[in-house]
C-alpha positions as CSV (number, residue, x, y, z in Angstrom):
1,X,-17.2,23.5,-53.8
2,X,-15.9,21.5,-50.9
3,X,-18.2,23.0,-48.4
4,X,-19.2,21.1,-44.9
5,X,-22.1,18.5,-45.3
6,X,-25.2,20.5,-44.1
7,X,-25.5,16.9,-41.9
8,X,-22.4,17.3,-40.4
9,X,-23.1,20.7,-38.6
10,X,-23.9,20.6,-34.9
11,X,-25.2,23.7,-33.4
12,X,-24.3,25.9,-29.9
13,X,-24.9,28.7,-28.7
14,X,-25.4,31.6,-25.8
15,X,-28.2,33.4,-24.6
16,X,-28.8,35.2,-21.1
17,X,-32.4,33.8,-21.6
18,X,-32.8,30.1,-21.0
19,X,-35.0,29.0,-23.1
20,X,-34.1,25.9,-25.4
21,X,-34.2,26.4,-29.0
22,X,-37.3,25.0,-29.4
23,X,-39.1,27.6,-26.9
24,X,-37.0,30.2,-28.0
25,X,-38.6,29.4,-31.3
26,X,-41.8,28.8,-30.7
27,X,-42.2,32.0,-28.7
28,X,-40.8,34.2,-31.2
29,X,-43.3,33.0,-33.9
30,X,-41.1,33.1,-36.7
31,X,-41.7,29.3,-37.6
32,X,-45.2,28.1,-38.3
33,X,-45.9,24.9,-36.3
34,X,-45.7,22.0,-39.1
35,X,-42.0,23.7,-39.7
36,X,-41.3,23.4,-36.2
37,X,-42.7,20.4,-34.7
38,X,-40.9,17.7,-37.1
39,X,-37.6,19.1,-35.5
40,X,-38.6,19.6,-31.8
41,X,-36.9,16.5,-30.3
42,X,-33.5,18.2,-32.2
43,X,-33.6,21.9,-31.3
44,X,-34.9,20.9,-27.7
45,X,-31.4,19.5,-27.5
46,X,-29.6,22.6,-27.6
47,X,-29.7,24.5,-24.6
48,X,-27.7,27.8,-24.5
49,X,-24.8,28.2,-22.5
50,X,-24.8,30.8,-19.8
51,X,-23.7,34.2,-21.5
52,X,-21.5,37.2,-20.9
53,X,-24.1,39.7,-21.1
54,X,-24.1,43.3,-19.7
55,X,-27.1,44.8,-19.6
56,X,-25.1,48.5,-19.8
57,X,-24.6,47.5,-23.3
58,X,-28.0,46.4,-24.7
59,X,-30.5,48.5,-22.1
60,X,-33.7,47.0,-23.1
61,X,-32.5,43.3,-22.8
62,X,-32.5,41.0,-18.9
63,X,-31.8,37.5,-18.2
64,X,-30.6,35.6,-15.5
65,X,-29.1,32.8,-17.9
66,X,-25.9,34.9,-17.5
67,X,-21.8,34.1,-16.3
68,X,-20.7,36.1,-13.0
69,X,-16.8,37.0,-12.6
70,X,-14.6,39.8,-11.4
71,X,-13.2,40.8,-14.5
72,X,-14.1,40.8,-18.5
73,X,-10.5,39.0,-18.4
74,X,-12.4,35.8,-16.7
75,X,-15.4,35.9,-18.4
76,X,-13.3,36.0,-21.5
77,X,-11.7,32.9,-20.2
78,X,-15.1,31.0,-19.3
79,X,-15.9,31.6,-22.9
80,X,-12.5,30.1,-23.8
81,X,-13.8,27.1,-21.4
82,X,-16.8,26.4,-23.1
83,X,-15.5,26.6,-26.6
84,X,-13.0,23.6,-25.5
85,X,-16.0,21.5,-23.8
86,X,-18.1,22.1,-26.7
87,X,-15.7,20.7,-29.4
88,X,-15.0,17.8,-26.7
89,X,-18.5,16.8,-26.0
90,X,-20.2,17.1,-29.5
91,X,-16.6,15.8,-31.4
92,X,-16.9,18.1,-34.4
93,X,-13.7,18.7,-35.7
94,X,-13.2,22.6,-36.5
95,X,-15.6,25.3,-35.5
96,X,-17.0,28.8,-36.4
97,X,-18.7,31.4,-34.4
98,X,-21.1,34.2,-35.9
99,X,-22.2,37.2,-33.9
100,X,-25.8,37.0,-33.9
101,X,-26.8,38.9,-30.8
102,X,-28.9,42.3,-30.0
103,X,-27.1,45.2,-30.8
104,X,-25.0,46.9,-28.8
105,X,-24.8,50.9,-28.0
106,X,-22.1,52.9,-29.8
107,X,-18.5,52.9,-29.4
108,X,-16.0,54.1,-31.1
109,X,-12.3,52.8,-31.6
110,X,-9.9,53.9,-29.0
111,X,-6.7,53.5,-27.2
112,X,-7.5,50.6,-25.4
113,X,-8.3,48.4,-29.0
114,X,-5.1,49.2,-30.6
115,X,-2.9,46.3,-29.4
116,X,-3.4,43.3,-28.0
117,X,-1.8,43.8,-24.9
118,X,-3.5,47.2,-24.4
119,X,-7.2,45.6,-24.7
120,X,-5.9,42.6,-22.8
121,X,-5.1,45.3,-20.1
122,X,-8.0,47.0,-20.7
123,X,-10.3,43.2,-20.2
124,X,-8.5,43.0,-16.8
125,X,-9.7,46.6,-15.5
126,X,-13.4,46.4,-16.7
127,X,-12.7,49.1,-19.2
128,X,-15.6,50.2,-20.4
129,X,-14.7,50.1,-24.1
130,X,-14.8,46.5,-23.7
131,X,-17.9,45.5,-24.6
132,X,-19.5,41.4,-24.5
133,X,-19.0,41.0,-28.4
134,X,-15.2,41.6,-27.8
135,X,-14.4,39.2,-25.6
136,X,-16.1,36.7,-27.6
137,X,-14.0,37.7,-30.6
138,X,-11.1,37.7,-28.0
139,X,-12.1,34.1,-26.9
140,X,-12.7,32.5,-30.3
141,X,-9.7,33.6,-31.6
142,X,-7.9,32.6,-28.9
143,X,-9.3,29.6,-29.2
144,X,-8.7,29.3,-33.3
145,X,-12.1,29.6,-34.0
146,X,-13.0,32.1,-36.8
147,X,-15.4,34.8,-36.3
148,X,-18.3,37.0,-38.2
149,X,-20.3,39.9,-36.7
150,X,-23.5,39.6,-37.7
151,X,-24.3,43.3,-35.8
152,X,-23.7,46.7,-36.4
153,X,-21.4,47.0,-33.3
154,X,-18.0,47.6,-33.0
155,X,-16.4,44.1,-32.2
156,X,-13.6,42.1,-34.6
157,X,-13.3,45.5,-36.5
158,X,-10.5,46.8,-34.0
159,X,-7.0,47.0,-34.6
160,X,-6.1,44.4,-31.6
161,X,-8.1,41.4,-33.0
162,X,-7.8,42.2,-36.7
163,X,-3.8,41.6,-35.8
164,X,-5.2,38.8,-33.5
165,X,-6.3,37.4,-36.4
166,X,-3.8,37.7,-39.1
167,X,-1.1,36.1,-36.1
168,X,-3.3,33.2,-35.7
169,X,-4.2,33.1,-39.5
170,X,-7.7,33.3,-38.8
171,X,-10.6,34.1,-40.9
172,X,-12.7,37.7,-39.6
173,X,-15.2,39.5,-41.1
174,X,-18.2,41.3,-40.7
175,X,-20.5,43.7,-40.3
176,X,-24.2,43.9,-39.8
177,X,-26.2,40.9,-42.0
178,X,-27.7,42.8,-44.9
179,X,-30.9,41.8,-45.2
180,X,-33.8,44.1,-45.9
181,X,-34.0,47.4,-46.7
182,X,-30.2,48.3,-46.8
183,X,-30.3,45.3,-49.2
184,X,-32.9,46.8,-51.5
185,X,-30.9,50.3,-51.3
186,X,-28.0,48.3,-52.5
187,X,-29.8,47.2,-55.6
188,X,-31.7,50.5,-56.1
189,X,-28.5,53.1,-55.6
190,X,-26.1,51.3,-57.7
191,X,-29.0,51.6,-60.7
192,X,-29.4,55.3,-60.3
193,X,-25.7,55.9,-60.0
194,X,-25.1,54.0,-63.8
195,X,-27.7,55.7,-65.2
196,X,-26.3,59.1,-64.1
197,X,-30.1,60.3,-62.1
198,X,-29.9,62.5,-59.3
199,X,-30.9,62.1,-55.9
200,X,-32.1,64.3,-53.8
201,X,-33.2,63.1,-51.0
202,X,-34.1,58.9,-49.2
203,X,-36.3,58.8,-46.3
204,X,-36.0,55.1,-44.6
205,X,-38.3,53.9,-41.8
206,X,-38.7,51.1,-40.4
207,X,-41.8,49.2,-37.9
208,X,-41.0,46.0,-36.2
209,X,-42.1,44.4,-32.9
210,X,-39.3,41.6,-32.4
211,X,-36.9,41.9,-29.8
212,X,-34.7,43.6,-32.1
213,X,-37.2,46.3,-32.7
214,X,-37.2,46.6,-28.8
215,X,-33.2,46.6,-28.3
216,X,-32.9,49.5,-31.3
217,X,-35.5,51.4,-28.9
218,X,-33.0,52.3,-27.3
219,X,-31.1,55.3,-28.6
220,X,-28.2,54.2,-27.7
221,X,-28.3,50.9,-29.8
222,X,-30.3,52.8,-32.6
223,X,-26.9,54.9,-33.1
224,X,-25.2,51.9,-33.5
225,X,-27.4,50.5,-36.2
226,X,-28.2,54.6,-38.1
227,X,-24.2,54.3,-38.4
228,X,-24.3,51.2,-40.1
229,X,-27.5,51.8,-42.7
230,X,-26.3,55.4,-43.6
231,X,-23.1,54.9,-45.0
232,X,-24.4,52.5,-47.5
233,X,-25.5,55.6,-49.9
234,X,-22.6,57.5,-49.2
235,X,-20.0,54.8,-50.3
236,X,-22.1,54.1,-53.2
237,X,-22.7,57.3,-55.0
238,X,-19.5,58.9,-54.3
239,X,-20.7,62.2,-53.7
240,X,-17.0,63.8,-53.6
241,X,-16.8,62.5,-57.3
242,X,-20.8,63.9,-58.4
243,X,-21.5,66.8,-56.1
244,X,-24.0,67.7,-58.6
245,X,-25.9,64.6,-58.4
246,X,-25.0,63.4,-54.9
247,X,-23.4,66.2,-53.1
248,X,-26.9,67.5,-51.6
249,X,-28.5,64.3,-50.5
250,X,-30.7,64.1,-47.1
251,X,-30.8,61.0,-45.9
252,X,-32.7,59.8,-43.3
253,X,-33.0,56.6,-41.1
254,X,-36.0,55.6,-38.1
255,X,-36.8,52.2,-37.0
256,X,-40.0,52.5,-34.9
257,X,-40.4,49.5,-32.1
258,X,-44.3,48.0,-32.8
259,X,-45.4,45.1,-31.0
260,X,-48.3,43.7,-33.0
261,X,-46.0,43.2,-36.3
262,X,-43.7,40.4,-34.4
263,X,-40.8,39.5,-36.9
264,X,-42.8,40.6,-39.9
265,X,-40.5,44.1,-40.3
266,X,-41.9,46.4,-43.0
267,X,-39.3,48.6,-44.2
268,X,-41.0,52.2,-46.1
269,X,-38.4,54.0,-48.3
270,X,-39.3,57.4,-50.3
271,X,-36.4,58.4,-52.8
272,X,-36.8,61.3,-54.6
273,X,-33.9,61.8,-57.5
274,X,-34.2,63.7,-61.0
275,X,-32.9,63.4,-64.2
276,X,-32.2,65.2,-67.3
277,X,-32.8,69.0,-66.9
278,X,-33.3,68.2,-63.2
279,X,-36.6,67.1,-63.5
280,X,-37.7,65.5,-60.2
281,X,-39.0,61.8,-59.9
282,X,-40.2,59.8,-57.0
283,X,-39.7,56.3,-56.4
284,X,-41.9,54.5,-53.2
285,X,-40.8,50.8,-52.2
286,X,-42.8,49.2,-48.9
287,X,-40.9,46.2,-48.3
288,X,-43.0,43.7,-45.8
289,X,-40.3,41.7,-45.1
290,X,-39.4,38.9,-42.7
291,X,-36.5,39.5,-40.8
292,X,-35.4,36.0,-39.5
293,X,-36.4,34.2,-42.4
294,X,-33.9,36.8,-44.6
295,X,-31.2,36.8,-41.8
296,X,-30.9,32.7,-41.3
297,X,-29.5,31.5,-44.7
298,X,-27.3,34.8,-44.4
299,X,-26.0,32.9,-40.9
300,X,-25.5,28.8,-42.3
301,X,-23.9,30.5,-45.8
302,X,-21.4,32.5,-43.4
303,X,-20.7,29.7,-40.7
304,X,-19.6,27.1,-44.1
305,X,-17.8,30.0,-46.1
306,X,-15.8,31.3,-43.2
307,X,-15.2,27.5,-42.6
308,X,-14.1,27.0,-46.0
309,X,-11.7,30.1,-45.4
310,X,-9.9,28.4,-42.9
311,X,-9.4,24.9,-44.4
312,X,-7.8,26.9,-47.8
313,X,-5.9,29.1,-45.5
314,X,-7.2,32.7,-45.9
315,X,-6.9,34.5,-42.8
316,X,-7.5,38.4,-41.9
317,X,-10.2,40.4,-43.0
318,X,-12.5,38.2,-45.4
319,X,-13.5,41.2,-47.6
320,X,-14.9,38.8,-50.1
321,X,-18.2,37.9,-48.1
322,X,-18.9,41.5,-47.8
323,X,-22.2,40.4,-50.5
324,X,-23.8,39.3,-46.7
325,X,-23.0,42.7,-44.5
326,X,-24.5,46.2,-44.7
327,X,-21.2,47.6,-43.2
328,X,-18.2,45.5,-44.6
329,X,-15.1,45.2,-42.9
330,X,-11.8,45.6,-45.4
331,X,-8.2,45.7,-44.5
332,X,-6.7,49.4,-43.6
333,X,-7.0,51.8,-46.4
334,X,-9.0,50.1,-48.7
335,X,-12.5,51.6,-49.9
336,X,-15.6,49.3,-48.9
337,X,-17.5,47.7,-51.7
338,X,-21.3,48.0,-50.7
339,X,-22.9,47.4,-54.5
340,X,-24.5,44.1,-54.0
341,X,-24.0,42.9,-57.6
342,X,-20.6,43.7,-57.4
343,X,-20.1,42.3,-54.2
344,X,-21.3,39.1,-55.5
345,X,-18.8,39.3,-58.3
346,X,-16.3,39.2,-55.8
347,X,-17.7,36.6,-54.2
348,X,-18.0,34.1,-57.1
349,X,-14.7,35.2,-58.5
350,X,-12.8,34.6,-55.3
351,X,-14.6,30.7,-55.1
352,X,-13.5,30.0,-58.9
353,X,-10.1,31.5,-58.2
354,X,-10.2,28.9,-54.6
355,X,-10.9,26.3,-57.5
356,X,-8.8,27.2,-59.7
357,X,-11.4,28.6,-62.7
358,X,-11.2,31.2,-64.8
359,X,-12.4,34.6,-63.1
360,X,-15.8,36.0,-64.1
361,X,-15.0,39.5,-66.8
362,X,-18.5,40.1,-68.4
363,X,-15.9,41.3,-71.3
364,X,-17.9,39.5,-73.6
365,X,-15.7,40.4,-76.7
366,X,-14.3,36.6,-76.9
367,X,-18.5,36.1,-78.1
368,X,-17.4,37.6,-81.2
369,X,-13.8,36.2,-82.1
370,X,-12.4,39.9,-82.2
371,X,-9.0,40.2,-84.5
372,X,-9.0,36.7,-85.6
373,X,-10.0,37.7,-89.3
């Protein structure tokens, strides 16, 4: 695949705190020091740009590394600014931009998201509905630049950009990296859906103590992020299509903020389905997972894939990287894919189609030369 050189990536970024990359890192403990030292003169290097942050969107968060203006409008604009001085000063050629910020508190789609000129309008009054992921969106498309949105909140997923994007025939896509335990329930519910078992009930809950464990504290982020982790089932087992099997299911999502764990996340399920006769089973997984070290690859794959996009000239929705979201974004009308070994499928199909190979079936007849003899 003609993907970037890893060498040839240069790395920005925005944060309302102002720590360097290399403080940033070594407070939040992720990286063990031998990883961390042989790269400190590099990621001291990148200092992040001061960001449009609103603290009425992400309660638990402050910083004072942050842009001041009148209007979103502007600080839409200063975005656009330092988009164009940081292709100018570190000469790359094309860029990418991934949402990779705290969650933001619920919103639903409205009036002022359904055209561009309305959520333009909207940017100009302070609306509300506008919230700081937007008007990055706004300003990387505005700026050519595809996006992916890396959170649960709603951002590119709005009528107005989507249609930003297909005019500018730019690559979108998004939402929410899939990482832990909505990866595993994408592994685990597509099993129990082909073998036919029941389920009756899936109690997720989650402890971490990283500041994404203190922004989903917040109940207003949490909704955000319970939206996004309990469709997964839902989409999956089709429960208009197995009422009987499906149609009954509680499910059940906490995330618990605990300090002393750090970045080490550990994700307890309890599933409880039945089979034949309605016999009931239980099934425990205790995932002690790390949630940077599963979310980073997720973030380089993204930033040369969506890249790739561009240069072959796909532009819209990028349904076809769902494999890497919890909540994938599709064009209108069309049902999201959330089984991870079928997202894949898509995934590889769509890179040998970009190459011109033959698609993946998994017929497997041609093994046995049927209705040559």
């Amino acid at each position: 695949m003609p993907l970037a050189d890893l060498k040839d990536l240069v790395f920005g970024a925005w944060d309302p705190i102002p720590d360097d990359a290399y403080a940033a890192a070594t407070k939040a403990g992720v990286l063990e020091r031998a990883h961390l030292e042989p790269i400190a003169d590099f990621l001291k290097g990148i200092r992040p740009m001061p960001a449009a942050f609103d603290q009425n969107y992400v309660k638990r968060l402050q910083g004072s590394n942050v842009k001041r203006a009148k209007t979103k409008r502007e600080l839409a604009e200063q975005l656009r600014a330092d988009i164009r001085n940081f292709k100018k000063s570190s000469g790359v050629d094309r860029l990418v931009m991934v949402w990779c910020a705290s969650t933001e508190v619920f919103i639903t789609p409205g009036p002022t998201h359904q055209t561009l000129a309305t959520f333009e309008q909207a940017m100009e009054h302070n609306d509300p509905a506008i919230a700081p992921s937007m008007l990055y969106a706004y300003a990387a498309l505005m700026e050519n630049v595809p996006f992916a949105n890396g959170a649960p909140n709603l951002t590119v997923d709005v009528p107005a950009l989507a249609q930003l994007a297909e005019d500018r025939k730019l690559p979108i896509g998004g939402k929410d990296f899939k990482t832990g335990q909505t990866m595993m329930k994408t592994v685990l519910a597509p099993a129990f859906k082909a073998r036919m078992l029941g389920l009756a009930g899936w109690y997720s809950t989650n402890i971490l103590g990283n500041r994404d464990g203190e922004v989903l504290d917040d109940p207003e982020s949490f909704k955000t992020k319970e939206e996004s982790k309990l469709g997964v089932l839902e989409y999956i087992l089709q429960p208009e299509l197995y009422p009987e099997l499906y149609g009954k299911v509680f499910h059940k999502v906490r995330i618990n903020y605990y300090p002393p764990r750090g970045d080490n996340k550990e994700g307890w399920d309890n599933i409880d389905i039945f089979g034949w006769l309605g016999y009931p089973m239980q099934i425990k997984v205790d995932f002690l997972c790390r949630d940077s070290i599963l979310a980073a690859p997720i973030v380089l794959d993204l930033a040369l894939f969506f890249d790739l996009a561009q240069r072959a000239g796909l532009s819209g929705v990028q349904e076809w990287l769902s494999f890497y979201f919890k909540s994938p974004q599709t064009a209108p009308g069309l049902y999201p894919e959330h089984d991870l070994f079928i997202q894949q499928t898509k995934l590889k199909n769509t890179l040998r189609w970009l190459m011109g190979e033959q698609q993946i079936t998994h017929l497997g007849v041609e093994y046995y030369e049927y209705g040559e003899k």
